[in-house]
N, C-alpha and C positions, 0 to 999 in steps of 0.2 A: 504494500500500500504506500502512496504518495506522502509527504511531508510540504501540507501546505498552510501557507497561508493568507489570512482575508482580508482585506483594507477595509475596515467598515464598521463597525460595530450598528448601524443600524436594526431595523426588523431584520430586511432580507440577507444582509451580512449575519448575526447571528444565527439564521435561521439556516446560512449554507454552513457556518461553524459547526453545529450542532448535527445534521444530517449527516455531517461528509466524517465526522467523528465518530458518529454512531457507525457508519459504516467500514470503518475499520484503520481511519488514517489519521495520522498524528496534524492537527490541525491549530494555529497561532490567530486568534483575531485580532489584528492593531486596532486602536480608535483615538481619534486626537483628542477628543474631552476628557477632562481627565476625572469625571465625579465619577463615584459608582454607583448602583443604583439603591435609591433613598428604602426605609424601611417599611415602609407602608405604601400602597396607591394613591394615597391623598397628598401626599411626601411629595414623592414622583410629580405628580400636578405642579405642588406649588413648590417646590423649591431645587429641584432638579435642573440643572444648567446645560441646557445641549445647545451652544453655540454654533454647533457643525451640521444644527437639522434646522433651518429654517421656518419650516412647517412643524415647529412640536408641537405648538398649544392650538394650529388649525383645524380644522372640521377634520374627522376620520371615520373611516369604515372598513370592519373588513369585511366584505360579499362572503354568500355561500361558499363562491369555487376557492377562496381561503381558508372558510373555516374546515372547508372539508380536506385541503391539506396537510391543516396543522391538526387532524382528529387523526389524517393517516400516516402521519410523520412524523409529529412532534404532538404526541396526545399530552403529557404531563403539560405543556405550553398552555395547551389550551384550558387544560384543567388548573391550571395556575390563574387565566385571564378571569374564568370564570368564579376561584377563587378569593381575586381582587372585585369582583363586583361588576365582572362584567354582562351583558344582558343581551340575550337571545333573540331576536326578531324573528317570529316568523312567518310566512305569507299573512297577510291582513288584507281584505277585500274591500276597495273605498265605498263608501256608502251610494255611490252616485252608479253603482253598477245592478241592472234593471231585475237579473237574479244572483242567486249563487248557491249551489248545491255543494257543500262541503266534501271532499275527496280523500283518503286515507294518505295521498300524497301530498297534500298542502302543507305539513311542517317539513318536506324533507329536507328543504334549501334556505335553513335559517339563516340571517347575518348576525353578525358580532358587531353590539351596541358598546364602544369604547371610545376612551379617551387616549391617544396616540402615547403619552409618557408612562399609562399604566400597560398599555402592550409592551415597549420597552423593558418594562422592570419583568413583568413578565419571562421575558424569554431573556432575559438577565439571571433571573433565579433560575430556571432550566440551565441553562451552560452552565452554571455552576458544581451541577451535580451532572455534568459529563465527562467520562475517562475519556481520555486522548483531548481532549479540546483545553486551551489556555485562552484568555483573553487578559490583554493587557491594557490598560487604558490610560490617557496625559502620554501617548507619544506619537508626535508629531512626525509623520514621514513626509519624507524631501525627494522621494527619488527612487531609481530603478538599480536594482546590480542585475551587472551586467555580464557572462562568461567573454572572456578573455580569451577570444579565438580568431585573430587576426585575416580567415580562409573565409569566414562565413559570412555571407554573403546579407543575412538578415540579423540583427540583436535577438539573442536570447538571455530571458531574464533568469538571472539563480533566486530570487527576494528584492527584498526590498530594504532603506536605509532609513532612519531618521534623522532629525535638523541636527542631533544633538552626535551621530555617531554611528549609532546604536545599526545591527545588525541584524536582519531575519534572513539566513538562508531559506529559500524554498526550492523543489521539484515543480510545484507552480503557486503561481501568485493569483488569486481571485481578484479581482476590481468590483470593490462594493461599496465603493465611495460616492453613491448617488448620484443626482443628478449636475452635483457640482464638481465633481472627480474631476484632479489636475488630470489623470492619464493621458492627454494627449500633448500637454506642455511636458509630461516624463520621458515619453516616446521622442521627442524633437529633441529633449537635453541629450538622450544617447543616440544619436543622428539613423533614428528609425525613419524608413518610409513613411509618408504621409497615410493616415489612415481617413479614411471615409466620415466625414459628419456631415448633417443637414439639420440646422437648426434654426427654429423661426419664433414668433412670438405668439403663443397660444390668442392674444388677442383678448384676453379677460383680465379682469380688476377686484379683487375678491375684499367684501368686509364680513366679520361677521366673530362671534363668541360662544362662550359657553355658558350655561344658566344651571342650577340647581334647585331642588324643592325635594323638601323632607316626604311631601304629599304624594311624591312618583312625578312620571313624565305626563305632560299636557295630551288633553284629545284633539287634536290639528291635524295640520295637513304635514306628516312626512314626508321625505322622499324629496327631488326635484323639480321645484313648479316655476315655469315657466311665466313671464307674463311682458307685456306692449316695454320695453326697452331694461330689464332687469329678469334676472332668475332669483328665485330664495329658493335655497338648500338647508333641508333641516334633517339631522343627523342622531339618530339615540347613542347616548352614551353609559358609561357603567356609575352605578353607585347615584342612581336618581341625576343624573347631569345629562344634558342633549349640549347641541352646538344648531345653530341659526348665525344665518346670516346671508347676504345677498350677494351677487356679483354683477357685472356689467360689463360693458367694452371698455380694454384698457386706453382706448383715446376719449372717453368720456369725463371731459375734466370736470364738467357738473356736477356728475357724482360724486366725487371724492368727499363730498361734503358729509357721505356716509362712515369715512372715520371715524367722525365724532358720535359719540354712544346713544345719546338723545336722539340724535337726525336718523340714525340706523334703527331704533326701537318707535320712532314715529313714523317711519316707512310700515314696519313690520305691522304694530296701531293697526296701519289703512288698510291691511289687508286681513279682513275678518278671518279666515280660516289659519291665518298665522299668529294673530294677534295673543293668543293664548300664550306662543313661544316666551316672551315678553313679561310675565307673571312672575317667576321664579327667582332667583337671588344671582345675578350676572354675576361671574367670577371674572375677576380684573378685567380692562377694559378691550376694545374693539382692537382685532388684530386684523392687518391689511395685508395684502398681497398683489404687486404689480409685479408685470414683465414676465410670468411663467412660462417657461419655454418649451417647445414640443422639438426632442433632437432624438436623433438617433442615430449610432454609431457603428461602423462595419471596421473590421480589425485584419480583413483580409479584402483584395483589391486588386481586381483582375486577374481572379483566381491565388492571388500568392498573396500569404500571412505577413503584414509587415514588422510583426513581432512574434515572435514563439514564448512560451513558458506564462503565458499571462491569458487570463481569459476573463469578461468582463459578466455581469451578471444583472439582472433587474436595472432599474435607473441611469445606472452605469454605463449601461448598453444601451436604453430607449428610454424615454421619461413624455408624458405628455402633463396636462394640466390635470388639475384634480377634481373638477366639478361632476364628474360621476362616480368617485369614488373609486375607482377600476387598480389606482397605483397599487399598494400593497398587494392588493390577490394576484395580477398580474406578476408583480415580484416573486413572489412566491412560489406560482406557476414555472417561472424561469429557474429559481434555487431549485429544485424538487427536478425537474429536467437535467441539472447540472448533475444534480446528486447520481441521477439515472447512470447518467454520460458516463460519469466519473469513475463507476461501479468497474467497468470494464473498455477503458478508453485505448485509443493506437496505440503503442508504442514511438510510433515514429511525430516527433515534437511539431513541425509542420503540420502534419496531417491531425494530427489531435486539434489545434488551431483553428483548418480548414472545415473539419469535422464540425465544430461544436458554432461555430459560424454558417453553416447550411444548417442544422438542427436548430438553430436560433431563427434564424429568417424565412424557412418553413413552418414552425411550432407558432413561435412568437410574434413574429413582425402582423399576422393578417390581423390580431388582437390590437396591437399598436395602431393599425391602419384605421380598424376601424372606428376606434377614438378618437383617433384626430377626424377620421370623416364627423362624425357628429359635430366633435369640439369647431371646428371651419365651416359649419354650415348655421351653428347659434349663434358663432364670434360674426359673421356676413348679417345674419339676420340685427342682432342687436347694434349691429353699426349702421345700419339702414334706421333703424328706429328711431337712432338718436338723431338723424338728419331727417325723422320727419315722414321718411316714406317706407309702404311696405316693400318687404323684398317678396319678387314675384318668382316661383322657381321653373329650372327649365324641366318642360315637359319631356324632352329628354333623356332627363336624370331618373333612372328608375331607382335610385337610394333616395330620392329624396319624396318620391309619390310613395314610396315604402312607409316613412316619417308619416308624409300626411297621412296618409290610411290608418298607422298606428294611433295618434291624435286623437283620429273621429272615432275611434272604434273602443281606445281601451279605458275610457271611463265607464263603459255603459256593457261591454260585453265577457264572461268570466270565464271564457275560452282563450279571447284573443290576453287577457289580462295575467294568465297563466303563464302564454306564451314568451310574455313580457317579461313575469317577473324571472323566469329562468333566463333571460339574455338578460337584463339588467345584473342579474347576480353572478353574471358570465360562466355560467353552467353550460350551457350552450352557446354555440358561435351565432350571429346574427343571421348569416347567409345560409346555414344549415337548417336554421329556423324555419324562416321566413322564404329561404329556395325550396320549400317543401311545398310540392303543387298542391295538395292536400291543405296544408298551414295556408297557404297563401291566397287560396280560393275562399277558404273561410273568415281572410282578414279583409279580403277584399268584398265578402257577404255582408259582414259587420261594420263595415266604414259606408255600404253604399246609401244616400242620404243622408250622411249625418255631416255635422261640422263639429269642430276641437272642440272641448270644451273652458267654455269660460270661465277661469277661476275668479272671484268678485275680490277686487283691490286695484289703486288708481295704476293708469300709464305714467311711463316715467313724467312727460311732458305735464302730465294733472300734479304728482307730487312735487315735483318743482316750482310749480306755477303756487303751489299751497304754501310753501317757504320763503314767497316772494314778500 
C-alpha cells in the first residue's frame, strides 16, 4: 500500500484521509489552521477559527447522495454528525401539490440538516480514532518536492514542503486544498507544463445567516425559491438552527444593501412564506459572499500528464457556486471514486495520472456541467431582471423547456415532485431522469396548461422602491 499524503484538512480532505487509511495505506493530512477541533458542536460554531475555508459559517447541506456515502464509508462520521445534533430531512410534500399518496420509498433519500463547522468537528473526531491516518494541523505548505531526475521529461512529485522547512515525503500527494489550492502556482514554481483551467464568475452575490429557537425549526418554505430579480435559500440545520438568506446577480450593486441585517430580515418580512425564517434568535450577523467562481481543472493535456505523483480531488479539481447545495456531496462523490481508484491503481506513474483524469471527467465533470448549466441560466435570468426585462429563452434549448416544464409541473404534481426530489438530492443524474421517455412524457403531461408557480413576496424593483 501507498504512503500518502492530503493537502487539506477540509470535509472532502478528511474524508479521502480516512477512506484511503481505512483501506490499508499509511496516510498524512497537512492543514494550515492550526486550531483543532473545539469540544462540543456549539464550540465549533462559535469559536473555531478556519481562516483557510471561507465558506465556514455559510448556508450548508449535505444531499442524500452524501449522506449515503458517509453511511457506506464512513458510518461512525455520520453517526458522530448525528450525535452533535444533526437532523434528518426527509422527502416532505409542499402543500401546494393537488395529491399525495404516501410510498414506503419516500424516506429513503434523507438530507443532513447541519451547520458546516459541526461536520468539520465531526469527521475530526472520526480521524482521530483511525490507524494509519495522522493529521497535522498550523503547517503551512509552500510547495512541491520534486524527484531529482534530470532525463524526465515531466516533474514528478515525492511530497510536499512547508514555509517553515518541514518535510512530507509521499508515493503520492492528494490536492484537497479547495477551491482556492495554490497547485497551479506549485506546478509553474517546478517549471511543470501548463495545466488546463477554465475559470469564470459564477455570477451571484450571496447574503444570508443563521437563526436558532429552543421551539424547533419554522413551518416555511424550504429548499430554493426563486422569485422576479432575487432567490432565498433556506437551509435546516443541526441542534434547532437553519440558515436563510438570499442571493442575486453579482453586478447588482443595489442589492448589497442586503449586508446589512435589518435590510436582509425586511426582505425576508415581505415574503410571507419566508417571513417565519426571521422569528428565531440570528447568530452573529449577515455573512456575504461575492465573486464565487465556477473552475475546473484538467492535470493532463493532450493526452500527457503535466505532472505525475499528484492527483487532485473535489474542489481542487472543479468547484462551482453553492446555491444548490450540490458542493460537499459532489466532493464526496469524487473522495469515494479516488478511494475506489486507489484500491488497485497502474503501477506505471503517468498512466495512474492519465487514469484517474479520464475517471474524473467521465464520472465527475457531467455533474459539474450540469451545475453550472442551471447556475448560467438563473445568473442570465437575474441579470435580465435587474435591467428591467424578462429573459425570453431559446426555443431551441431543450434544457431549458426541460426547466420550464419542471416549474409548471412540480408544485402541483407528486410524481413529477419525486422525480425532483431525487435529482435535486443528486441520487440521480438529471439527463437519466428526465431522458427517460417514460419520465418525460409524464413531465410533459403535468406541465401541459399550467404556469410556475407564484411564490407571494415583492420583485426586487417593488423592495427597492419600498426602501426608497
Amino acid at each position: 500500500m501507498a504512503k500518502i499524503v492530503v493537502a487539506g484538512a477540509g470535509i472532502c480532505g478528511m474524508a479521502a484521509g480516512i477512506m484511503l487509511a481505512r483501506d490499508g495505506h499509511e496516510v498524512t493530512v497537512v492543514e494550515r489552521d492550526p486550531d483543532p477541533a473545539p469540544d462540543t458542536g456549539e464550540e465549533a460554531w462559535t469559536d473555531w477559527n478556519r481562516q483557510g475555508i471561507s465558506q465556514f459559517r455559510m448556508g450548508h447541506v449535505l444531499l442524500a447522495r452524501g449522506r449515503h456515502i458517509l453511511a457506506r464509508r464512513i458510518p461512525d462520521a455520520l453517526d458522530r454528525m448525528l450525535e452533535l445534533g444533526a437532523l434528518e430531512v426527509p422527502m416532505l410534500p409542499p402543500s401546494t401539490l393537488e395529491s399525495w399518496t404516501p410510498r414506503d420509498d419516500d424516506a429513503a433519500n434523507p438530507m443532513l440538516g447541519i451547520r458546516r463547522p459541526v461536520i468539520d468537528k465531526a469527521m475530526a473526531d472520526t480521524a482521530a480514532a483511525v490507524d494509519g491516518l495522522t493529521v497535522r494541523r498550523g503547517v503551512a505548505l509552500s510547495g512541491l518536492m520534486i524527484a531529482d531526475d534530470p532525463a524526465a521529461e515531466i516533474p514528478h512529485v515525492t511530497g510536499v514542503e512547508s514555509e517553515d522547512g518541514e518535510r512530507f515525503p509521499a508515493d503520492l500527494v492528494v490536492d484537497a486544498m479547495g477551491r482556492r489550492s495554490p497547485m497551479l502556482r506549485w506546478l509553474a514554481a517546478v517549471g511543470a507544463p501548463a495545466a488546463y483551467e477554465e475559470a469564470v464568475d459564477s455570477g451571484f452575490a450571496y447574503y444570508g445567516q443563521y437563526f436558532h429557537s429552543s421551539q424547533g425549526l419554522p413551518n416555511a418554505a424550504w429548499g430554493l425559491t426563486p422569485f422576479d430579480g432575487f432567490s432565498i435559500l433556506a437551509l435546516p440545520g443541526d441542534s434547532n438552527t437553519w440558515f436563510i438568506g438570499a442571493y442575486a446577480s453579482s453586478n447588482d450593486t443595489e442589492l448589497r444593501i442586503l449586508r446589512d441585517r435589518e435590510t436582509l430580515h425586511d426582505l425576508l418580512r415581505a415574503c410571507p412564506l419566508h417571513a417565519p425564517f426571521v422569528d428565531g434568535d440570528a447568530l452573529g450577523d449577515v455573512i456575504s459572499m461575492v465573486g464565487v467562481t465556477d473552475r475546473d481543472r484538467r492535470f493532463v493535456v493532450n493526452g500527457s500528464p503535466v505532472v505525475t505523483g499528484m492527483v487532485p480531488v473535489a474542489d481542487a479539481w472543479a468547484c462551482t457556486n453553492p446555491s444548490l447545495g450540490r458542493g460537499m456531496s459532489i466532493g464526496l462523490m469524487h473522495v469515494e471514486l479516488l478511494a475506489e481508484f486507489l484500491s488497485n491503481p497502474p503501477e506505471d506513474a503517468a498512466e495512474l495520472v492519465r487514469q484517474w483524469d479520464e475517471i474524473t471527467h467521465a464520472t465527475m465533470r457531467p455533474w459539474h456541467d450540469a451545475t453550472r448549466s442551471v447556475d448560467q441560466a438563473r445568473a442570465a435570468e437575474l441579470d435580465a431582471q435587474r435591467q428591467g426585462r424578462q429573459l425570453e429563452p431559446d426555443p431551441a434549448d431543450v434544457g431549458a423547456a426541460i426547466r420550464g416544464a419542471i416549474a409548471a409541473a412540480l408544485p402541483y404534481d407528486e410524481n413529477v415532485y419525486r422525480l425532483f426530489w431525487r435529482v435535486f438530492q443528486i441520487v440521480d443524474f438529471p439527463e437519466t431522469v428526465f431522458g427517460d421517455p417514460e419520465n418525460l412524457q409524464m413531465l410533459i403531461d403535468a406541465a401541459e396548461g399550467r404556469e410556475p408557480h407564484v411564490v407571494p413576496g415583492p420583485t426586487r424593483a417593488e423592495f427597492l422602491a419600498s426602501r426608497a
